[in-house]
C-alpha positions as CSV (number, residue, x, y, z in Angstrom):
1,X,-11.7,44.4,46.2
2,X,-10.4,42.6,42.7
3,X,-11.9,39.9,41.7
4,X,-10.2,37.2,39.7
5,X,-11.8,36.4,36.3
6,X,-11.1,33.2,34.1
7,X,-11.6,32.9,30.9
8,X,-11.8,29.4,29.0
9,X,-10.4,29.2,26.0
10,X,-11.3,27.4,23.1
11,X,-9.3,24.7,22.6
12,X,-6.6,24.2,20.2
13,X,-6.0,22.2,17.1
14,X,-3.4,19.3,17.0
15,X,-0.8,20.6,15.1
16,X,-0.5,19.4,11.4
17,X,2.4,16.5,11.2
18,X,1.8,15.7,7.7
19,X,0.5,16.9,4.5
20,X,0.4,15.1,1.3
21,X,-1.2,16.9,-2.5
22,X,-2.6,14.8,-4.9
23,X,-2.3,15.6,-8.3
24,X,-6.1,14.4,-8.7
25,X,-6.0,18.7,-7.1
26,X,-7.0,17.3,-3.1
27,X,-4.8,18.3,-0.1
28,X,-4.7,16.0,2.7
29,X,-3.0,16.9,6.4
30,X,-2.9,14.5,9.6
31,X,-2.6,15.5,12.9
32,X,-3.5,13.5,16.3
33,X,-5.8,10.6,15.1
34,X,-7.2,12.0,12.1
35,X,-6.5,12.9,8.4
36,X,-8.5,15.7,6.5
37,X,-9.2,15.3,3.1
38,X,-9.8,18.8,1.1
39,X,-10.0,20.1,-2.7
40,X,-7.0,22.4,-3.0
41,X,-8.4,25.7,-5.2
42,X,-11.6,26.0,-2.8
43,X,-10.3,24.9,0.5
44,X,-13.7,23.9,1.3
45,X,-14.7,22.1,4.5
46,X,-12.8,18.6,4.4
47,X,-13.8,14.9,4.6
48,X,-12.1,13.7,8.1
49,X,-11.0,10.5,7.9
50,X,-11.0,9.1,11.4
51,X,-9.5,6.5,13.4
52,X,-5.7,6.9,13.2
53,X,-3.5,5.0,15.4
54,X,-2.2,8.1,17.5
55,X,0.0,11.0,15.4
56,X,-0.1,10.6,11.8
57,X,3.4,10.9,11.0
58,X,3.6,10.4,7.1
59,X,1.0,10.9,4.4
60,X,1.7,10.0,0.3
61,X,-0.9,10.7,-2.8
62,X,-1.0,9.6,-6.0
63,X,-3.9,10.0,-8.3
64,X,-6.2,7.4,-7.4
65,X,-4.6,6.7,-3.5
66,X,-3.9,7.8,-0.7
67,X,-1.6,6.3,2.0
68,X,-1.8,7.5,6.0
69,X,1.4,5.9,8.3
70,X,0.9,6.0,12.2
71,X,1.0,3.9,15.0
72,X,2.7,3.2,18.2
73,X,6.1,4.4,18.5
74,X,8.5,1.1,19.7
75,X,5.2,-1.3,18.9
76,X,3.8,-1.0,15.3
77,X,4.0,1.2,12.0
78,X,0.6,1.3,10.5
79,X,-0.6,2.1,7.1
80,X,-3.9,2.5,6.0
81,X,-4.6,2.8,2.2
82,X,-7.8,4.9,0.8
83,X,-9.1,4.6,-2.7
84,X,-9.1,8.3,-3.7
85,X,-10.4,6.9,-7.6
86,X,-13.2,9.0,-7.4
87,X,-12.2,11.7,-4.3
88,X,-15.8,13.0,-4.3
89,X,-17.2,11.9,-1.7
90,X,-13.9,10.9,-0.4
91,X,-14.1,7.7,1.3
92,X,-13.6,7.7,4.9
93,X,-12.8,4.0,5.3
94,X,-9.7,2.4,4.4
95,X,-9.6,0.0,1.2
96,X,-6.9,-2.0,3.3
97,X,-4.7,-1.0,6.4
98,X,-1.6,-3.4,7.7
99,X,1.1,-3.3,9.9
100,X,4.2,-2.3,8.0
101,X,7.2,-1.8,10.8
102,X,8.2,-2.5,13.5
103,X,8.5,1.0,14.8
104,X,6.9,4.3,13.2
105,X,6.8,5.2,9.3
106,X,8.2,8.2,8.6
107,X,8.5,8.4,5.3
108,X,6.2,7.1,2.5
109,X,6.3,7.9,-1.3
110,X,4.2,6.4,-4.4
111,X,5.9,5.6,-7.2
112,X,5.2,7.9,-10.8
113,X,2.8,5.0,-11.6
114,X,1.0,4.4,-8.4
115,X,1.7,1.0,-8.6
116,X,4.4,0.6,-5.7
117,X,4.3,2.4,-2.6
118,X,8.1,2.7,-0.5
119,X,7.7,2.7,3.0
120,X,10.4,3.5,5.6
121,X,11.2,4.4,9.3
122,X,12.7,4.0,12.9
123,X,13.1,0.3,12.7
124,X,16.0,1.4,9.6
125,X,13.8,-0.3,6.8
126,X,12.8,0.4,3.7
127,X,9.9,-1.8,2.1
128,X,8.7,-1.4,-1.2
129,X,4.9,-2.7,-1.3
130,X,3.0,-3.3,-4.4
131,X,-0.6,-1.2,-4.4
132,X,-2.8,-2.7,-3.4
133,X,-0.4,-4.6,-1.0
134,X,-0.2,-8.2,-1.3
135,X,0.8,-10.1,2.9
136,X,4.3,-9.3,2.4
137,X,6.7,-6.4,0.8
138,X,8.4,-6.6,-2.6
139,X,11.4,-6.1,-1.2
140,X,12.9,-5.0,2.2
141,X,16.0,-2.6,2.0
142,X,18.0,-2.7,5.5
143,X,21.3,-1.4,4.8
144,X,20.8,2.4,7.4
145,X,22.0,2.3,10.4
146,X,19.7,4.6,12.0
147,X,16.0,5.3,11.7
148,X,14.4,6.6,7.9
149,X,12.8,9.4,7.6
150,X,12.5,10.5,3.7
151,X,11.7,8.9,0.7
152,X,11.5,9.8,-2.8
153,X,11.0,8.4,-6.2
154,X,12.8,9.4,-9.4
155,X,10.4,10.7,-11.7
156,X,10.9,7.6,-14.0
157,X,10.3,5.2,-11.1
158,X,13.0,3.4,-11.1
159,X,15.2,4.7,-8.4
160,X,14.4,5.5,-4.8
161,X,16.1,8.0,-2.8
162,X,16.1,7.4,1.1
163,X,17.4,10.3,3.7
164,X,17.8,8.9,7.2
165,X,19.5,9.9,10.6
166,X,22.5,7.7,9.9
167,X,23.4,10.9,7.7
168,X,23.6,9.2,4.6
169,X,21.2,9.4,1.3
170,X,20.7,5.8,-0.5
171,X,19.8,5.8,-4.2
172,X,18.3,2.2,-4.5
């Protein structure tokens, strides 16, 4: 007679939806609820940062921050901002965390100075927020027509680049 013999296996990781690299030299990558936080030339084991509403879907460094988007998709766009001044410990509780869309971030970027951070995604907005963030965006740029999902700065900071499903690439 055969028998029948299961096996469990281990369970798998969430898969990575974001990564983000800090030029302070830490890696961070999100997945399903979490973010970890690790020094890029060791690899070491990482600070979690727990928490996350649902899948992280966007992550931005700059030298002393740190920005995580998730959320609800159709409900709220959430970001929560960590002070990454001093990475070591790095801390696991946001400095601040708001609701920034309607709809899920997909895109965040930092500006060259740190000192804005450009948010953007479904809801076919793009906010610019000053860091930290005051109650409401600098500005609010609604000219897509479809959902945002990249953003980039120019290396002098003073134009902003946004790619979105409406085909078209904005140079605000």
């Amino acid at each position: 007679m055969f028998g029948l013999l299961l096996l469990a296996a281990a369970p798998a990781a969430p898969p990575t939806s974001a990564v983000a690299y800090s030029p302070a030299g830490w890696v961070a990558a999100g997945s399903r609820d979490t973010v970890t936080v690790f020094a890029a030339d060791t690899a070491a084991d990482g600070t979690v940062l727990p928490g996350q509403t649902g899948r992280v879907t966007a992550l931005a460094a700059a030298t002393a921050w740190l920005a995580v988007a998730s959320g609800e998709p159709g409900k709220t766009g959430v970001i929560r901002l960590y002070d990454a001044a001093r990475p070591t410990p790095f801390p696991t509780k946001p400095a601040t965390e708001w609701v920034a869309h309607k709809d899920s971030v997909y895109g965040l970027a930092f500006a060259p100075d740190g000192r804005t951070l450009a948010t953007a995604g479904y809801d076919r907005t793009v906010k610019l927020w000053d860091v930290p963030p005051k109650a409401e965006p600098r500005f609010t740029l609604t000219d897509h027509s479809d959902a945002v999902y990249t953003l980039a700065f120019h290396p002098d900071g003073k134009l902003l680049a946004s790619g979105a499903a409406d085909r078209t690439v904005k140079v605000w």
